[in-house]
Residue frames relative to the residue before (quaternion, step in Angstrom):
aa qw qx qy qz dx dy dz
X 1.0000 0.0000 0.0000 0.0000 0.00 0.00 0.00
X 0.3610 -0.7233 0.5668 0.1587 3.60 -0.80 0.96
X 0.7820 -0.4292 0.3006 0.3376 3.21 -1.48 0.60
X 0.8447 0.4051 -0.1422 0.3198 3.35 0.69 -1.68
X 0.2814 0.8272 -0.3803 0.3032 2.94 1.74 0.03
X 0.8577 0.3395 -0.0195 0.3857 3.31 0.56 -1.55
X 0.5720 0.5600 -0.3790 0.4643 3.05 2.00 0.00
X 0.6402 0.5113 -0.2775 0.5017 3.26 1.53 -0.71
X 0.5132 0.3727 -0.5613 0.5317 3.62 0.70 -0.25
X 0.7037 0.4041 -0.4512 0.3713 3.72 -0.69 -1.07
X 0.6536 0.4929 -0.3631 0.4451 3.95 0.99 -0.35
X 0.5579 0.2630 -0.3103 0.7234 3.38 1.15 -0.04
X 0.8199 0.2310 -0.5045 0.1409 3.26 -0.38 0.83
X 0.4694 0.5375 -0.4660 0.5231 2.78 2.20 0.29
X 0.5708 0.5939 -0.4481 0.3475 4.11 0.80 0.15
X 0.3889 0.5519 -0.3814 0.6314 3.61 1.62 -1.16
X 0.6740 0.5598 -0.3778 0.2993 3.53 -0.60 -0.92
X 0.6478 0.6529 -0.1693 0.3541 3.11 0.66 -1.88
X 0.7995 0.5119 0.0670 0.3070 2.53 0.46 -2.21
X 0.6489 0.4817 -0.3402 0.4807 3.24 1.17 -1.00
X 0.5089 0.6708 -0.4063 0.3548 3.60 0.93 -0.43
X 0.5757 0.5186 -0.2563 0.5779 3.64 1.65 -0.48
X 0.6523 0.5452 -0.3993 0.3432 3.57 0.62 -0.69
X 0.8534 0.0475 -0.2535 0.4530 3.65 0.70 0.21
X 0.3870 -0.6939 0.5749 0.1955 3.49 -1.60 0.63
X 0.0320 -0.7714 0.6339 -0.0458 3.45 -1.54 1.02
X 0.7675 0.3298 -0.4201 0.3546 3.26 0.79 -0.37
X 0.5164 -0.5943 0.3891 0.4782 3.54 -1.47 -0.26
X 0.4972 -0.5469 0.5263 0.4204 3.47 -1.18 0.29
X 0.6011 -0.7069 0.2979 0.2243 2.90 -1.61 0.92
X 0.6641 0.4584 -0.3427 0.4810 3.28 1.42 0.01
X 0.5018 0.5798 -0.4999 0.4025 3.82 1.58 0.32
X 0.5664 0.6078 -0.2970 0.4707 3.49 1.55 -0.40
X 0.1536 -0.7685 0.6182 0.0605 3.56 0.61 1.09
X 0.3796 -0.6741 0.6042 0.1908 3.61 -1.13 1.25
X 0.7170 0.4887 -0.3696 0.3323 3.96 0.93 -0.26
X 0.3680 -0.7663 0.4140 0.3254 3.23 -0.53 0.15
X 0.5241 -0.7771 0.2407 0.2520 3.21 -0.49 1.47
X 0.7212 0.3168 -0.4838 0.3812 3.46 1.21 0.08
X 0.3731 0.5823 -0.6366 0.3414 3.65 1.43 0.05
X 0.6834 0.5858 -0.3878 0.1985 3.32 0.13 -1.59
X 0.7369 0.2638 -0.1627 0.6008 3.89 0.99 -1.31
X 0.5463 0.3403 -0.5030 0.5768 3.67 0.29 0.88
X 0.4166 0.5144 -0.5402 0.5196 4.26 0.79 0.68
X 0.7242 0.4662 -0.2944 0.4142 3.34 0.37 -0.83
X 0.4223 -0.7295 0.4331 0.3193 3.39 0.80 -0.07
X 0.3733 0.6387 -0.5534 0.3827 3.70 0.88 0.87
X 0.5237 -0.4436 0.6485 0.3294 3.66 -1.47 0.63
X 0.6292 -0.4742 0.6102 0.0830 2.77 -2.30 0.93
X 0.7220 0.4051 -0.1668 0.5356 3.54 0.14 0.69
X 0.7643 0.4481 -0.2844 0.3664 3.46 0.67 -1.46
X 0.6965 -0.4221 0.2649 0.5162 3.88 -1.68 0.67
X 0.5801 0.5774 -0.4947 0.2921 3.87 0.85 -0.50
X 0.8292 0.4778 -0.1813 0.2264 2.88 0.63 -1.56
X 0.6417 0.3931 -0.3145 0.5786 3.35 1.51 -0.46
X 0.4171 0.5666 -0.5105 0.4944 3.97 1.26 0.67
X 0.4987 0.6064 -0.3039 0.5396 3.71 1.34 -0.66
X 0.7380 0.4592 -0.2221 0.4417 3.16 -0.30 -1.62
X 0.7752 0.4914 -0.2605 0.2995 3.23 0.49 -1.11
X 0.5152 0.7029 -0.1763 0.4577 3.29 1.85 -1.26
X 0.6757 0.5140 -0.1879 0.4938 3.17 0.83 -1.55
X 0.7045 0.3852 -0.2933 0.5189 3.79 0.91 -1.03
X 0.7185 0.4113 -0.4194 0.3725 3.75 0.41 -0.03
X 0.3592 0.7396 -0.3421 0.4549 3.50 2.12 -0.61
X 0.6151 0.5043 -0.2211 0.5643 3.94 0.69 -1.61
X 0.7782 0.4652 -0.3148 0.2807 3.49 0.04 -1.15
X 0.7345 0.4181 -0.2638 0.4648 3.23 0.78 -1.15
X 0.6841 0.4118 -0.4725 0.3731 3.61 0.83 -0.34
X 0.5445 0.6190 -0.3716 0.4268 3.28 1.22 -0.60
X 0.6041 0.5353 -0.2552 0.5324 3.64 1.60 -0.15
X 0.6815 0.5089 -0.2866 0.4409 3.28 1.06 -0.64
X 0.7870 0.2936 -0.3117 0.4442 3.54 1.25 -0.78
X 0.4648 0.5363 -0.5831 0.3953 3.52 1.48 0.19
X 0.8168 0.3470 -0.3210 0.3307 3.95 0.31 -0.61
X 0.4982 0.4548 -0.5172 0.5267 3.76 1.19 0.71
X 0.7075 0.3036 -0.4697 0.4321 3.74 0.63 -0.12
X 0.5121 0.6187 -0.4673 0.3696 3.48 1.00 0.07
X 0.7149 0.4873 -0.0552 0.4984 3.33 1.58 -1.35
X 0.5489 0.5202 -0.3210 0.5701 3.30 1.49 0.05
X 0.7679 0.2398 -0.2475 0.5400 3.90 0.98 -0.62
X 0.3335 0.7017 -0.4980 0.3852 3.42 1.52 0.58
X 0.7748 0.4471 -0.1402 0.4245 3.00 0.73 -1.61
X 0.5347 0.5514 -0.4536 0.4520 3.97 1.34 -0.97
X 0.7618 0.5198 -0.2430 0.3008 3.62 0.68 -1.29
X 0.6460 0.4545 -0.2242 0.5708 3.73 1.85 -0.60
X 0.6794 0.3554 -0.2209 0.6027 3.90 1.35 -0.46
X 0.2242 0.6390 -0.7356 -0.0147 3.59 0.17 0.05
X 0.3528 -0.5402 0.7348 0.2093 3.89 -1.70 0.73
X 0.0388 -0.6853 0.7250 0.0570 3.09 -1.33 0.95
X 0.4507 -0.7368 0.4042 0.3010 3.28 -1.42 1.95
């Protein structure tokens, strides 16, 4: 067994390492984190607290979050899709 043997494994295992730190997502993106609060925001409109508007709001606003919060879970899915099908070799 040659020297470099064991430097390169431990180099693949300090890259695995790295890397795995990419393999999952927790935070919210910063634009799923509407900065308004969702009841200031539908009480602007001048609807009552309670009425079919306002919980049409509320409700808007909660499917608004979701989908972006969808959009950056499946580009980082689709971003390490592609690292893992294209690797560049130097």
């Amino acid at each position: 067994m040659s020297p470099t043997v064991p430097s390169r494994l431990a180099l693949a295992l300090l890259a695995a390492l790295a890397l795995s730190a990419c393999s999952s997502r927790h935070e919210v993106p910063s634009y799923a984190a509407m900065p308004e609060d969702d009841d200031a925001f539908c009480r602007q409109n001048g609807v009552a607290v309670g009425s079919n508007e306002y919980v049409a709001c509320r409700k808007n606003r909660d499917v608004q979050r979701s989908n972006a919060l969808t959009r950056a879970n499946r580009a980082q899915r689709n971003l390490g899709e592609m690292m893992l099908n294209n690797p560049e070799r130097p």
